[in-house]
N, C-alpha and C positions, 0 to 999 in steps of 0.2 A: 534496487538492482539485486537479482537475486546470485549472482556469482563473486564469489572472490576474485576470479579472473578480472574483473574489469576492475576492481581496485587496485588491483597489480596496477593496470595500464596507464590508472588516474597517478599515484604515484611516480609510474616512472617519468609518463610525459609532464608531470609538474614539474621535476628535479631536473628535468632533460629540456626545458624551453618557457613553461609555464611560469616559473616559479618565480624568477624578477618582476613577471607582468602585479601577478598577486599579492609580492611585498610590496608592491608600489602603492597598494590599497593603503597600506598604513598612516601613509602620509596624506590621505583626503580626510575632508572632515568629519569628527567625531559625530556617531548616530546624532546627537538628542541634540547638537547644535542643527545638524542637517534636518531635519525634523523640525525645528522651531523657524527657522526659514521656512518650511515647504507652510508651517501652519500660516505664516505671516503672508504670503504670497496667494492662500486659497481662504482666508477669514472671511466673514459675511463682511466685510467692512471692504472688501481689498477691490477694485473696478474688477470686472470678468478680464479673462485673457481672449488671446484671439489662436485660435485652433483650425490647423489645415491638416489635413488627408489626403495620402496618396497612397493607393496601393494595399499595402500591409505595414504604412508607416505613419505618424501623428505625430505633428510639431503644434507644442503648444508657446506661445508666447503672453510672459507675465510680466504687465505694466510695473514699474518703479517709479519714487519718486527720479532717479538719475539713469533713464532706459528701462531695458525690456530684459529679462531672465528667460530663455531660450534651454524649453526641454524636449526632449525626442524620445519615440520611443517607436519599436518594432515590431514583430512576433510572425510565428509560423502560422501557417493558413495550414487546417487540415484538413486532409482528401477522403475521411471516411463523409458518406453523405449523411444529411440530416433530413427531417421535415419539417425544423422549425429553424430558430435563428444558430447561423454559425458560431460557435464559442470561441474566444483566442484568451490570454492574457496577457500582458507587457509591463515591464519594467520601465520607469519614467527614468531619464537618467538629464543631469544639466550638462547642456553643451556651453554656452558661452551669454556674456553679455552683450546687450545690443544696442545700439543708440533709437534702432525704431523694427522692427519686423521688416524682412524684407519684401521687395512684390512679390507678389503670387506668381510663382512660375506655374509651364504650363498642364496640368494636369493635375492642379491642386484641388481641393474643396473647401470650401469655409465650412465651419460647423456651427450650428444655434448652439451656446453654452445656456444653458437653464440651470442656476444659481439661485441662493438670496429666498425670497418670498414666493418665488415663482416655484421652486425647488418643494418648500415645507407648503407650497396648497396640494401639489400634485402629488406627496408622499404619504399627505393622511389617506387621499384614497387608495394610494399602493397598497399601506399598510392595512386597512379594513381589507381588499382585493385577496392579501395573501394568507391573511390571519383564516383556520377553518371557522363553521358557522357556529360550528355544535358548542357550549359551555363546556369547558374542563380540555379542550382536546388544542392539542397543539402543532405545529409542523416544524420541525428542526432545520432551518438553513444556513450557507455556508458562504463566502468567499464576499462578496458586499456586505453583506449582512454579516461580517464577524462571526460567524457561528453562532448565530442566535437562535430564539425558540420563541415561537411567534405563537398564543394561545389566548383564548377567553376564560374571564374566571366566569364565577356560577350567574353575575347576573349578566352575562353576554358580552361583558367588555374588554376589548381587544389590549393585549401586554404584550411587552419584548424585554426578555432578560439573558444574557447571556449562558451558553450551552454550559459551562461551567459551574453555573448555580441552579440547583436540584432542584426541580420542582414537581415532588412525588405523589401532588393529588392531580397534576395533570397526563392526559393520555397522547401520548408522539404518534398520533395518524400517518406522518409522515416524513421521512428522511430527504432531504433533497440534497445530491450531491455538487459540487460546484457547480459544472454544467450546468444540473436542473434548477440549480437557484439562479444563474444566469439567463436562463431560459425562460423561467415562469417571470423574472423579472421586466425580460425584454417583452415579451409579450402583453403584461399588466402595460407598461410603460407607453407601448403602441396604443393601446387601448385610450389612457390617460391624453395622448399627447394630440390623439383626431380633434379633442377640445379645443384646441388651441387652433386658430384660424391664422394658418403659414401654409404654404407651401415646401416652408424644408423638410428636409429629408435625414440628415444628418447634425446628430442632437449627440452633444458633452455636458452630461452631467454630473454637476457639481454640486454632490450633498455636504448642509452642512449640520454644526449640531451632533456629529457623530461624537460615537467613545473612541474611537482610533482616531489616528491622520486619514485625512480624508482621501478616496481611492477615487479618480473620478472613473466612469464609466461611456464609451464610447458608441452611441446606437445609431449602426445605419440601415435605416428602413430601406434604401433601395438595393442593396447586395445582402439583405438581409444579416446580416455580423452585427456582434455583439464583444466588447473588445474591454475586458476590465484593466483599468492602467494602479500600477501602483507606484510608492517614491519608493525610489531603490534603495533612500534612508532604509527602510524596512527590516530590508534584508541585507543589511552594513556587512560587508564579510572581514571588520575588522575584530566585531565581537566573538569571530568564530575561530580566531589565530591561526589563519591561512596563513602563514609565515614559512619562513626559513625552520623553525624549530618546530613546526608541526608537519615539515614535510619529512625532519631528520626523527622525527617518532616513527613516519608511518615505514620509511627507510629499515631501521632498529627492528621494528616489527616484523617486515617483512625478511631480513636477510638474519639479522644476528639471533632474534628472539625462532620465529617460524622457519631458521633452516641451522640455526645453530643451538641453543636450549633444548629446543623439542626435540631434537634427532638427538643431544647427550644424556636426554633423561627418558625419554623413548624410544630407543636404539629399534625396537624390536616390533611396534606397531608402525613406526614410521616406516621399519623397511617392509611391513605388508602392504601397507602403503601406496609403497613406491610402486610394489611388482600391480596393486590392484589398479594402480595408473594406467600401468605399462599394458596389462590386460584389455582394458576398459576402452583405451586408447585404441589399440588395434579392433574390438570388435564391433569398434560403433561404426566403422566401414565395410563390414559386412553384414551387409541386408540387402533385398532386395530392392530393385528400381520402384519409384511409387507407382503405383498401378492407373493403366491409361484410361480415357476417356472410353464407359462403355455404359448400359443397357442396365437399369437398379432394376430391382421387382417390386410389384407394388407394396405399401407399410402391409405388415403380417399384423398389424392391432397390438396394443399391449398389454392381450390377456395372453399372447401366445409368449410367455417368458422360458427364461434358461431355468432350472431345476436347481434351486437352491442349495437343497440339500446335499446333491450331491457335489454341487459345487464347494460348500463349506467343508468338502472330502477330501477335495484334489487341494484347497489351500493348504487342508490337514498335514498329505503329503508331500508336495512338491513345494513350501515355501519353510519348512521348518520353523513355522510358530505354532501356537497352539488357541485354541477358544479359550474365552474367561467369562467370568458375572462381570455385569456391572449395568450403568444407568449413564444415559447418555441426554444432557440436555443443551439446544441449540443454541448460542448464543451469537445474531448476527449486528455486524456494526460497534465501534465503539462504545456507543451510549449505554448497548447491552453490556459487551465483555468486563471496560474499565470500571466501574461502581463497582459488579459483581465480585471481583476479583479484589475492588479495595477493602471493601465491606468483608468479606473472608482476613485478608489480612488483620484488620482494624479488631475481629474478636478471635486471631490464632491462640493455640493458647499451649505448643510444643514450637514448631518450625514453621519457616518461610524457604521455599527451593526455589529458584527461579533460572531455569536453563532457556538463553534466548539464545538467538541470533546477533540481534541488535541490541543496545541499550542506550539509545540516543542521550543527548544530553540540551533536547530544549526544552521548553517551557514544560512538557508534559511528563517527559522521562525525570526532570529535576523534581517534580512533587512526586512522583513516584518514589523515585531514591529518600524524599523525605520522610515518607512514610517507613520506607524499611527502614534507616536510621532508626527514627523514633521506637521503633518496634525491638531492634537489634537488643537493646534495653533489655528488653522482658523474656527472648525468645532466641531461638538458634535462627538466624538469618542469612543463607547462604546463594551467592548468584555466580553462575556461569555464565561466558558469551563468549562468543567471536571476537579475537581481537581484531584481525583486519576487518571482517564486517562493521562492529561495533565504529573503529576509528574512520572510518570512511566517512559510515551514516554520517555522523558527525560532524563533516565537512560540505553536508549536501543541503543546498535550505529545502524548507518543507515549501508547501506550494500555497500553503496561508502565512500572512505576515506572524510575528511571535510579540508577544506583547512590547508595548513599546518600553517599559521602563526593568524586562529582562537583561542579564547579561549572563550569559553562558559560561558555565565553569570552564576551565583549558582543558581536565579530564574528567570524562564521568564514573572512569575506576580512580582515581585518587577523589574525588568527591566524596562517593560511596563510605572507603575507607578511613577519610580523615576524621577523626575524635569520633570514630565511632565503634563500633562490635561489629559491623556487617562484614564478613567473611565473602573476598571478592576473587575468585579466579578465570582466565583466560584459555580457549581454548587457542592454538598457539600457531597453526596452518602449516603444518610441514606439507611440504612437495604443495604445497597452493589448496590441501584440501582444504575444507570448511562446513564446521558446524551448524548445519542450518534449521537443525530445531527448534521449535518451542513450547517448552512444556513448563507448567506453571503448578506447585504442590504445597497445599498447603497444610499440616495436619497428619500426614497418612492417607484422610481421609478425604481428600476431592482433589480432582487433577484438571487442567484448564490445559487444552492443547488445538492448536489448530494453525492459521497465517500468520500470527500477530502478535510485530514485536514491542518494544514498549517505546513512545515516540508518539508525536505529532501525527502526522500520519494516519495511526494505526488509529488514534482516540478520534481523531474529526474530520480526515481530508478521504481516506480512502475506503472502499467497499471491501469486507473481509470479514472473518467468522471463526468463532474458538467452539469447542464442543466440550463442556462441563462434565466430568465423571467423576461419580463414586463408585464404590464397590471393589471386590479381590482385584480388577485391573489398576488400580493406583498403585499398589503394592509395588506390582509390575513397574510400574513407570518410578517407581523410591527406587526399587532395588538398583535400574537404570542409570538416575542420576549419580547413587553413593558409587555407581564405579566408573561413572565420567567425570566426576570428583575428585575420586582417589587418582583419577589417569593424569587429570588438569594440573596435580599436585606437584610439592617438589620432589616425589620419588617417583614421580611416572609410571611406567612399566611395573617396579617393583611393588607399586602402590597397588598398583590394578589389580596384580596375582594375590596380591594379600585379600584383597577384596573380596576376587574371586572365589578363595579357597575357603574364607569367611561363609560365605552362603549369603544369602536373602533373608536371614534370622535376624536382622540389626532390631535394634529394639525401636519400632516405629508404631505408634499406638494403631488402633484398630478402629475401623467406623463402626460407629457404637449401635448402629439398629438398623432394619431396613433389608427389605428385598429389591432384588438387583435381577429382574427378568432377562435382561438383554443379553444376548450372546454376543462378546464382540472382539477382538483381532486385533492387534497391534505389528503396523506392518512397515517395517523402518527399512530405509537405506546407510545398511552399516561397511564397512571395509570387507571384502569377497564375502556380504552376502546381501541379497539384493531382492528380498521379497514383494516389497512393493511394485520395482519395474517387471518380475514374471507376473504379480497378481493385475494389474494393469491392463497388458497386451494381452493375457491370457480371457480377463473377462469380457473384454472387447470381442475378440476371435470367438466368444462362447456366448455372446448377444442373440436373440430372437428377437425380441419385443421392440424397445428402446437406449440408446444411451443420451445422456443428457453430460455434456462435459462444460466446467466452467473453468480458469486457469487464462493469467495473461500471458505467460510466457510458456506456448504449447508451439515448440522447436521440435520436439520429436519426430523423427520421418518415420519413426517405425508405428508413433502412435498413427501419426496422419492415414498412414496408411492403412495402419486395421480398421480406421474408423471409416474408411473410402470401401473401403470391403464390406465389412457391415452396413452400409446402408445399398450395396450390390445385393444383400441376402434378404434386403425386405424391410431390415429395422431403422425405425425412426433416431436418425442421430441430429441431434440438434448442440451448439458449442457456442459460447459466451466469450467473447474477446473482448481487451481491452479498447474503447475509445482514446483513452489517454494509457500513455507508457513511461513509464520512468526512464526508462533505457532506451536512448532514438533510434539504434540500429533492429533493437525488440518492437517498435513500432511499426517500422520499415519491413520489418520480417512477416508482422500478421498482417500487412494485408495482402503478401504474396500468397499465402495460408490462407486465408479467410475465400480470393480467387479458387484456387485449388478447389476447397471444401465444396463452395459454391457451384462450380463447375460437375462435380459428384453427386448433385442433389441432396446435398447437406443441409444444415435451416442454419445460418451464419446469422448471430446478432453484437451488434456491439454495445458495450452498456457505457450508458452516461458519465463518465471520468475514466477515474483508476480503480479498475477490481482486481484485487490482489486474495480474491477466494480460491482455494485451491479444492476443487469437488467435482465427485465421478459418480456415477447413478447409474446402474446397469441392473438392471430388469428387478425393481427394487433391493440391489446390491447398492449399499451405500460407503465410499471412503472419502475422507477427510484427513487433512491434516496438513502440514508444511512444504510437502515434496511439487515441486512443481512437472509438467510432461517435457523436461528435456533432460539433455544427456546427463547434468550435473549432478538433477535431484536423484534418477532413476538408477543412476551407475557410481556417482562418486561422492556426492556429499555425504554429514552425515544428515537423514531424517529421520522425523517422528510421523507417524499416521495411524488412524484409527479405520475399523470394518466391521462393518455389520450387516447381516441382515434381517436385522431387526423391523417387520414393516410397519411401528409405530413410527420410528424413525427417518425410515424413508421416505413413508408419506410426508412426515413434515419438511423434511427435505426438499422435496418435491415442491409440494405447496409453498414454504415458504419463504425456500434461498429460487429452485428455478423455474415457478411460474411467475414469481412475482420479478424476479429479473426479465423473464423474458415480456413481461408486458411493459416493461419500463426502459427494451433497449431499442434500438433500430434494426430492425432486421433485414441484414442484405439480397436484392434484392435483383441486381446488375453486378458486373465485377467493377472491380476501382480502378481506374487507370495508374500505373506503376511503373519504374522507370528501370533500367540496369540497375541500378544503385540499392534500388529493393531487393531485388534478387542477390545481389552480391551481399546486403544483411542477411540474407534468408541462408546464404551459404556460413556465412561468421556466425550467425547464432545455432545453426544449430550446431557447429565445430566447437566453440565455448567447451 
C-alpha cells in the first residue's frame, strides 16, 4: 500500500472494532503445533479426504481415527479477463469436527484428490515439462513451488533448489510470477492428467515429499480456475503481535510520536507542512473535467518525437534541479537488485545509508538487518524509514508463506539496534505525510534507487525495479540523505540548518575512476516543491511519438487525462496495470481506468500479479523511481526519482522492462464489467 493514509485507517478501525476480534488469535493454537496436525492429516500415509466445491468455496473433509477434521476455505473471483486458467488463492482455515461428512447438498462437486503414488508419477513429468531444455539455464518459480529454480546442469539433467541458494553458473531464462507459475502449472497439469482415463473434471492435488507443509492445489478444468489453498498455520498472526500492545505502538506512533515529537522538534518544517497540505488539498480540485469520448488521429510513428534537447531546457527551468554525470544500470526483479546490493554491502569498506520506505521484519528484511548488524562492526551503518509505513508493513502477510521454523522479532527498529552499532532513525509523519523513498548508498560511490523496499515482497513475490548509479549524481543523493538524517534527529529543524549551512563538503570519499557519459536528473517530491508532478504532465502534454506508462497505482485524473489527450494527437500510449493489487479499493479503481483508457484508444494491459514498477518513457525520455501517478506521490509525499535522456538507457528500458512486460501481460481488449462500488473506489483513491 503505498499511502500512509490507509495505515491511519488500519489502525483506527483495529482500536475502534477490530482489535478484540485479533487478540482473540492468541488463544488458537500455537504455528508449529498447527502445522504438525495439518502434516499428520495430509502424510503419504494418512487415507485421501473427501473435497466438495461450490462456487468460489472448497470444503475439504480429513478422515481420523475418531471422525472427520472439516476445513473451508474461500477467495475472491477476479473480473480482469484471462486466456488461460483463472488464478485465485485461499486460506485453509478448521471449522469443526465431525462424526462423518455431511450429504452433498445441492450444488456441490466432488473433486478427484491425486495424492500418494499417483501424485510422484504425474510430477516427474511436470517437473521435466517445466524445467528449460537448454544445459546451464534455469526458470525461477514462485507460489507451489516455494520459490524455487528449476535448471539442467551441463550434462542435461533436470534440478530444483531453492531461490535462496545461488546458483551462479546457471542462466534464469525466466521469472514466472505467482500467476504464471500457477498458470504454466495448470496447464502442464491438464496435459498430464488427459492420461489418466476419468471423465472428471475437477482435480485436488495433494503433493507430497515437499520442503514446506503441503499447499494442496485446486484445478477445475471445466470453469477453467486454478485455486492454490494454503494452512492458515502459515500465516499464524500470532507470530506477528497483532495484539493490544501492537495496536498501542502503532496508536503512540501515530498521535504522541508523528503529531507530538515531530512538530516539538520540527516546529518549523512541520508547519510547511501543514500549509503545503492545505495548498495541495485545495488544488487537486481544480482541474479540468476528464475529456469526452472523441475522434484520436492516426499513431504519428515513433520517429516523429518531442525534441529532447530542448526539453532537458524547460526541465532546466521550470523544475529547479539541475543535470549531473553519472551511469545508470537496470536492475529488474529481486533476484537482480538483492544480491547486487548485498554483495556491495558484504565488500563496503566507509558506510552503509539505507533510506526506505519500508523495512519489513520477515524472513527477508531479518537477514538483511543481519547483514547490516554484522557489518555495523567495521563500518558506519546508518538506516532511515517510515515509521508508520515501516509498522504497518509489518502487520501485513506477504502473499508467499515465511518459512516455517521463522519467528518474527516484535520490532525491526529495536532488532536492528539491539547489541549492535547500526544507527536506526524514523521519519516521524506529521500532519499523515510520509517518506516514501528509497535510496540505498553505499560508499559515496553507488546509489540503488527505484520501488523497492526491503521485504518479502520486494525479494520474490512482486514485479519491480532499482536503477544502480555511479558517478557526481550519488554525491547528490549523500548530500540528501545527511540532511534527512540530521532532520530525523533529536534536534530536528536545528539539525537541518546546521546541515544545511555545513554545505555538501562532508567528507564522503570519491568514486575512484570511471567515466559517467549519462546525463541525468534527480526529480523528487519534496514539501512546496514538486518537480516530478510538473515534469510528468508536462511530458505527457509534450508527446509526439509514444508514451509507455507502467505504475499500479495510476489515480491521477490529471495524468489520465493528459494521457487521453495524447493519444487524440496521434501518439501511441500504451499503460501496464496491476492484475493483482495490494490495496482492494486500488484494484477496484483500475478497472474503472483501464475502461476509461480503453474507451480513448489507449493499449490497456495487465500484467501477471503485483507490479509495483514505477516507470514513464516519453519519446525516449526515461523516469524511474519511487513516486507513484497519484495525488500523494506527485503533491505530498516525500520522493526520490531519476531522468534521463539518455538513449542507451532508454532503449533498454524499452526493451527490457516494457516490451518484455507487454508480451507477458493481457492486453485489454473489451471493457470489464464494473459495479457502483468501482466507481465510488475510483472516487476514494484518487482523494487519498
Amino acid at each position: 500500500m503505498s499511502a500512509l493514509r490507509c495505515g491511519v485507517i488500519f489502525w483506527v478501525a483495529w482500536l475502534f472494532g477490530w482489535g478484540p476480534m485479533f487478540s482473540a488469535c492468541a488463544g488458537s493454537p500455537p504455528k508449529q503445533a498447527s502445522l504438525d496436525e495439518w502434516r499428520a492429516l495430509t502424510s503419504p500415509t494418512s487415507p485421501p479426504p473427501c473435497v466438495r466445491v461450490k462456487g468460489d468455496r472448497v470444503r475439504i473433509y480429513f478422515p481420523r481415527a475418531d471422525g472427520w477434521e472439516l476445513f473451508q476455505a474461500d477467495w475472491q473471483r477476479t473480473r480482469v479477463p484471462t486466456d488461460h486458467y483463472r488464478i485465485a488463492s485461499a486460506l485453509l482455515r478448521w471449522q469443526q469436527k465431525l462424526a462423518a461428512p455431511a450429504d452433498p447438498e445441492s450444488g456441490w462437486r466432488e473433486a478427484r484428490v491425486i495424492a500418494g503414488a499417483e501424485w510422484r508419477e504425474i510430477s516427474t513429468g511436470l517437473f521435466e515439462h517445466l524445467t528449460p531444455e537448454t544445459p546451464l539455464h534455469g526458470a525461477y518459480y514462485q507460489a507451489f513451488f516455494a520459490d524455487g529454480l528449476f535448471f539442467r546442469d551441463a550434462q542435461g539433467r533436470p534440478h530444483y533448489v531453492p531461490a535462496s541458494e545461488p546458483q551462479p553458473e546457471i542462466t534464469v531464462v525466466r521469472r514466472f510470477s505467482i500467476e504464471e507459475t500457477l498458470q504454466a502449472l495448470s496447464s502442464a497439469l491438464e496435459t498430464h492428467l488427459r492420461k489418466i482415463p476419468s471423465d472428471d473434471s475437477l482435480f485436488l492435488i495433494l503433493p507430497t515429499r515437499t520442503r514446506r507443509a503441503v499447499q494442496p492445489l485446486l484445478l477445475d478444468q471445466k470453469h477453467r480456475r486454478c485455486v492454490l489453498l494454503s494452512p492458515a498455520a502459515l500465516y499464524d498472526t500470532t507470530d506477528r503481535g497483532l495484539t493490544w500492545g501492537g495496536a498501542a505502538e502503532g496508536l503512540g506512533a501515530l498521535v504522541f510520536e508523528g503529531h507530538g515529537l515531530a512538530l516539538l522538534k520540527n516546529p518549523v518544517s512541520s508547519a510547511f507542512r501543514l500549509v503545503d497540505l492545505g495548498l495541495q488539498t485545495t488544488t487537486r480540485f481544480l482541474r479540468r473535467p476528464l475529456p469526452r469520448l472523441a475522434r484520436q488521429r492516426p499513431l504519428t510513428g515513433p520517429e516523429n518525437t518531442m525534441d529532447l534537447t530542448e526539453w532537458e531546457r524547460w526541465l532546466d527551468t521550470y523544475t529547479g534541479t539541475r543535470r549531473e554525470a553519472g551511469s545508470l544500470k537496470l536492475l529488474i526483479d529481486g533476484e537482480q537488485f538483492f544480491p547486487r546490493l548485498q554483495q556491495a554491502i558484504a565488500v563496503a569498506t566507509n558506510h552503509v545509508h539505507l533510506n526506505v520506505y519500508i523495512f519489513d521484519r520477515d524472513d527477508v528484511a531479518v537477514a538483511f538487518a543481519d547483514q547490516l548488524r554484522a557489518r555495523a562492526t567495521e563500518i558506519e551503518v546508518k538506516v532511515l524509514s517510515d515509521r508508520i509505513g515501516t509498522l504497518t508493513a509489518g502487520l501485513s502477510p506477504p502473499a508467499t508463506a515465511l518459512p516455517e521454523n521463522f519467528t518474527m522479532p516484535a520490532s525491526i527498529n529495536t532488532y536492528l539496534k539491539r547489541t549492535s552499532d547500526v544507527r536506526k532513525r524514523s521519519f516521524l509523519n506529521p500532519w499523515l505525510s510520509t517518506d516514501h523513498s528509497k535510496v540505498c548508498l553505499v560508499d559515496g560511490c553507488y546509489a540503488w534507487m527505484g520501488g523497492m523496499n526491503l521485504g518479502r515482497e520486494y525479494r520474490y513475490e512482486w514485479h519491480d525495479l532499482m536503477v544502480e548509479l555511479q558517478g557526481p549524481v550519488v554525491q547528490s543523493l549523500e548530500a540528501q540523505f545527511r540532511a534527512d538524517w540530521a532532520h530525523a534527529g533529536p534536534l530536528g529543524d536545528c539539525g537541518y540548518a546546521v546541515r544545511a549551512l555545513a554545505g555538501d563538503h562532508a567528507a564522503v570519499p570519491v568514486a575512484a575512476s570511471g567515466d559517467f557519459p549519462a546525463t541525468v536528473r534527480l526529480l523528487p517530491t519534496r514539501t512546496l516543491w514538486k518537480p516530478m508532478g510538473s515534469a510528468v504532465l508536462t511530458a505527457i502534454r509534450r508527446a509526439r511519438g509514444y508514451i509507455y506508462v507502467e505504475n499500479p497505482y495510476l489515480y491521477d485524473k490529471k495524468v489520465t487525462a493528459a494521457l487521453v489527450r495524447a493519444r487524440r494527437r496521434g501518439v501511441d500510449v500504451r499503460v501496464v496495470l496491476s492484475r493483482v493489487n495490494d490495496f482492494p479499493a486500488g484494484a477496484r479503481s483500475n478497472l474503472v481506468t483501464a475502461n476509461y483508457l480503453l474507451a480513448h484508444g489507449i493499449r490497456v494491459y495487465f500484467y501477471p500479479g503485483m507490479t509495483h514498477v514505477k516507470a514513464l518513457l516519453v519519446d525516449d525520455w526515461a523516469l524511474v523511481g519511487s513516486g507513484n501517478l497519484d495525488h500523494l506521490s506527485m503533491r505530498l509525499c516525500l520522493e526520490q526519482n531519476i531522468a534521463t535522456s539518455d538513449p542507451d538507457f532508454a532503449a533498454q528500458l524499452k526493451r527490457d522492462l516494457f516490451e518484455a512486460d507487454f508480451r507477458r501481460s493481457y492486453e485489454l481488449t473489451e471493457p470489464i464489467s464494473v459495479t457502483w462500488m468501482d466507481f465510488i473506489a475510483d472516487i476514494v483513491m484518487e482523494n487519498l
